[in-house]
C-alpha positions in Angstrom: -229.0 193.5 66.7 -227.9 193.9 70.1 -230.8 192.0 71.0 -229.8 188.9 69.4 -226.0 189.1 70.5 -227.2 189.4 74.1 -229.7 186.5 73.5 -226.8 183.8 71.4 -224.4 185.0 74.8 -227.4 184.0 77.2 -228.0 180.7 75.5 -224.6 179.8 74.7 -223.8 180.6 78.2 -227.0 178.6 79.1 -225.7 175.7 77.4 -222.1 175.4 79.1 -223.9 175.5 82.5 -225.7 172.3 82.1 -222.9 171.1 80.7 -221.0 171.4 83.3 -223.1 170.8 86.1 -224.3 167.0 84.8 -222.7 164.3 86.7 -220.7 162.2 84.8 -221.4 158.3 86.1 -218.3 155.5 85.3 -219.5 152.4 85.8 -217.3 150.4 88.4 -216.8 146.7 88.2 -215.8 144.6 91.2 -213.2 142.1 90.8 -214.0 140.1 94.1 -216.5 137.9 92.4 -217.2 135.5 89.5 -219.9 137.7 88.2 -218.1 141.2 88.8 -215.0 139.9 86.5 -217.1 138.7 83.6 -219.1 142.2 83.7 -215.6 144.2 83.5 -214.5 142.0 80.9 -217.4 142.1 79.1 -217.5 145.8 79.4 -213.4 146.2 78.1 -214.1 144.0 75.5 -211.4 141.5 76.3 -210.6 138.0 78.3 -208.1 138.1 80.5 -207.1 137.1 84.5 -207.8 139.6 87.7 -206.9 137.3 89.7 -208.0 135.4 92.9 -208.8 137.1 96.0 -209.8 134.6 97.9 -207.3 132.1 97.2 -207.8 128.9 94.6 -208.0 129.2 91.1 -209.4 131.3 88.8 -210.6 130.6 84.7 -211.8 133.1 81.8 -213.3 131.8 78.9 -214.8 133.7 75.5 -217.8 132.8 73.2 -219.4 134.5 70.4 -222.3 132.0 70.4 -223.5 131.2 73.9 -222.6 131.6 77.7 -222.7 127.8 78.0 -219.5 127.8 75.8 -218.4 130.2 77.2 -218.5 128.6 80.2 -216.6 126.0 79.1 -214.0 127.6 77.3 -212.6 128.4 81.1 -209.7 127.3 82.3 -210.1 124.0 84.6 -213.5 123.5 83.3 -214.1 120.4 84.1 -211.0 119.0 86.3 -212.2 121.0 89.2 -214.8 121.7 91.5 -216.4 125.4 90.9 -217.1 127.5 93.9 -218.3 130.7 91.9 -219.5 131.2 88.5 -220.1 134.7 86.2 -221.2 135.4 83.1 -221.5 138.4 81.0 -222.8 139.7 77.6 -220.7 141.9 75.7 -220.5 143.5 72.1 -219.1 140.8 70.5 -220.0 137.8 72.7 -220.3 136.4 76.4 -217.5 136.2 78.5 -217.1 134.1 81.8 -215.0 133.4 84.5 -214.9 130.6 86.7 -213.3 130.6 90.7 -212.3 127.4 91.7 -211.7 125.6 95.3 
């Protein structure tokens, strides 16, 4: 009996240790770029404005069918000139954001 006890304490023990030691990875999006906003709204599930860094104007869009909508679901799409372009998969659709000049 003791035998048993002592191994359950030894794996149980065994277990909590890897537990603890495994790294735990969080994927980080940058918001610098085109592409690094789409990814981090496709990844929180939701459209919405991070802003412009390097000045201009920026535009999110939302499609459940196809990246090119999505594309053009962006604000300004269309009435200005693009300087950088993302787009992203999610769960539920793609989701792009547009920097303009």
């Amino acid at each position: 009996m003791r035998s048993v006890i002592f191994s359950f304490v030894v794996c149980l023990f065994a277990c909590t240790n890897i537990q603890a030691q495994s790294p735990v990875y969080k994927q980080s999006y940058t918001t610098y770029t085109a592409q690094g906003v789409a990814e981090r709204m496709a990844a929180e599930g939701q459209c919405r404005h991070y802003g412009n860094p390097t000045g201009g104007y920026e535009g999110v869009g939302y499609s459940p069918s196809s990246p090119e909508a999505a594309k053009r679901n962006c604000c300004y799409w269309g009435t200005r000139p693009a300087r950088d372009i993302g787009i992203a998969r999610g769960k539920r659709g793609w989701y792009a954001c547009v920097r303009y000049q």
